[in-house]
N, C-alpha and C positions, 0 to 999 in steps of 0.2 A: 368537535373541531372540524368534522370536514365542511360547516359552512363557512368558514376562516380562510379568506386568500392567502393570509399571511400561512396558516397549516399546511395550504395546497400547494403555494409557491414552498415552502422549507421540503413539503414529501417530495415534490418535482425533482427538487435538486440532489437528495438526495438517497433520489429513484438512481437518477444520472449518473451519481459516483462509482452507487455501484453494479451500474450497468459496465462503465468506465472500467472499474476494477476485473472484473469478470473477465473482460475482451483483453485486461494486459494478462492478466493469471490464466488465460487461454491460451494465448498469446506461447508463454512461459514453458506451460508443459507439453505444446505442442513441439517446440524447440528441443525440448529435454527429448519429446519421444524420437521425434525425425532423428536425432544423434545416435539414441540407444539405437533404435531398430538398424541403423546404418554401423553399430560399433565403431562410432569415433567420436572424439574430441571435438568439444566446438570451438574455435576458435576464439582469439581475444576480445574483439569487438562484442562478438557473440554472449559469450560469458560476462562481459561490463554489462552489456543490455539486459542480461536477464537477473543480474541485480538489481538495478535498474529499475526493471518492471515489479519486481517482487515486493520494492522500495514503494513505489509507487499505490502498489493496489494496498499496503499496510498503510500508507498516509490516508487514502482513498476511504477505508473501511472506518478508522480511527473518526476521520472529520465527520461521515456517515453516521456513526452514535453519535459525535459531540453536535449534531443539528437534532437529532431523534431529543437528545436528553435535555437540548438547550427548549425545542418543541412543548416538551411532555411536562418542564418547568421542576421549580426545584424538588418538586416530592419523590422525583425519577433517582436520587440521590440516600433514599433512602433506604437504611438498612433491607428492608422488607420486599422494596422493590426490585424484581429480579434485573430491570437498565442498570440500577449500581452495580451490580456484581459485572454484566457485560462490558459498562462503561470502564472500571477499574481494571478488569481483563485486558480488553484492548489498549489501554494505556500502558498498561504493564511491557504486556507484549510487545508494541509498538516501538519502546524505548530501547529495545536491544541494538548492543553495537551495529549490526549489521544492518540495519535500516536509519542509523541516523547519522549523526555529528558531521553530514555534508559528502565523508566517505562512497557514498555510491553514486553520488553526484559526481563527486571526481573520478571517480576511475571510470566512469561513463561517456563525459567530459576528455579525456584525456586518452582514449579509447576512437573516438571521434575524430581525434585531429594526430591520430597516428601513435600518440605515443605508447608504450607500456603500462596498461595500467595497474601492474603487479607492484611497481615502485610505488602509488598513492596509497595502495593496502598495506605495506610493507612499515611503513613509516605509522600508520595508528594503532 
C-alpha cells in the first residue's frame, strides 16, 4: 500500500493525531509534575484542562486505530489479527465515564467562563 495516496494521505493523518495526542499527554504530565515538584494543588481551571486533555489524546488515539483498521480493511478484525485485539482494547478503554458522555467537555467548558466545574461532575 505505500503506492496508494489514499494509504499515505489515511498514514499522514493519522501520523498527526497522534503527534496531536503526544503534545496534549505532554502537555498533562508536565502540569502534574510542575504541581508535584512545587507541592500544591492545581487549580480549577487547571484540573478541567487536564481532563480535557487526557479526554482528548483517548479520542485522539481511538480514531488513530479506527483509520489504521478502516486502512488495513476488514481482515484487521479478525480474530487472529493482533489490530482486533488493539482495536477492541481501545474501544473498550475509550468508553469509560471519564472520557465521554460530554462530561469533560463541560467541566472544561464551564471552567473557561468562570464557573465551578465541580457542579458538572457532581450531577453525572
Amino acid at each position: 500500500q505505500a503506492e496508494s495516496p489514499t494509504a499515505r494521505l489515511a498514514l499522514a493523518a493519522a501520523a498527526t493525531r497522534l503527534d496531536t495526542a503526544r503534545l496534549h499527554a505532554r502537555r498533562l504530565a508536565d502540569s502534574v509534575d510542575e504541581h508535584a515538584q512545587a507541592v500544591e494543588n492545581p487549580d480549577l481551571l487547571t484540573r478541567a484542562r487536564a481532563r480535557m486533555d487526557a479526554t482528548h489524546v483517548v479520542q485522539q488515539c481511538r480514531q488513530t486505530v479506527d483509520d489504521i483498521v478502516t486502512l488495513y480493511g476488514s481482515s484487521a478484525l479478525d480474530e487472529s489479527n493482533p489490530l482486533q485485539r488493539l482495536w477492541r482494547d481501545i474501544h473498550t478503554g475509550s468508553r469509560h465515564a471519564g472520557f465521554g458522555m460530554g462530561v469533560p467537555e463541560q467541566v472544561y467548558g464551564s471552567a473557561l467562563v468562570g464557573q465551578d466545574p465541580r457542579a458538572i461532575s457532581m450531577l453525572v
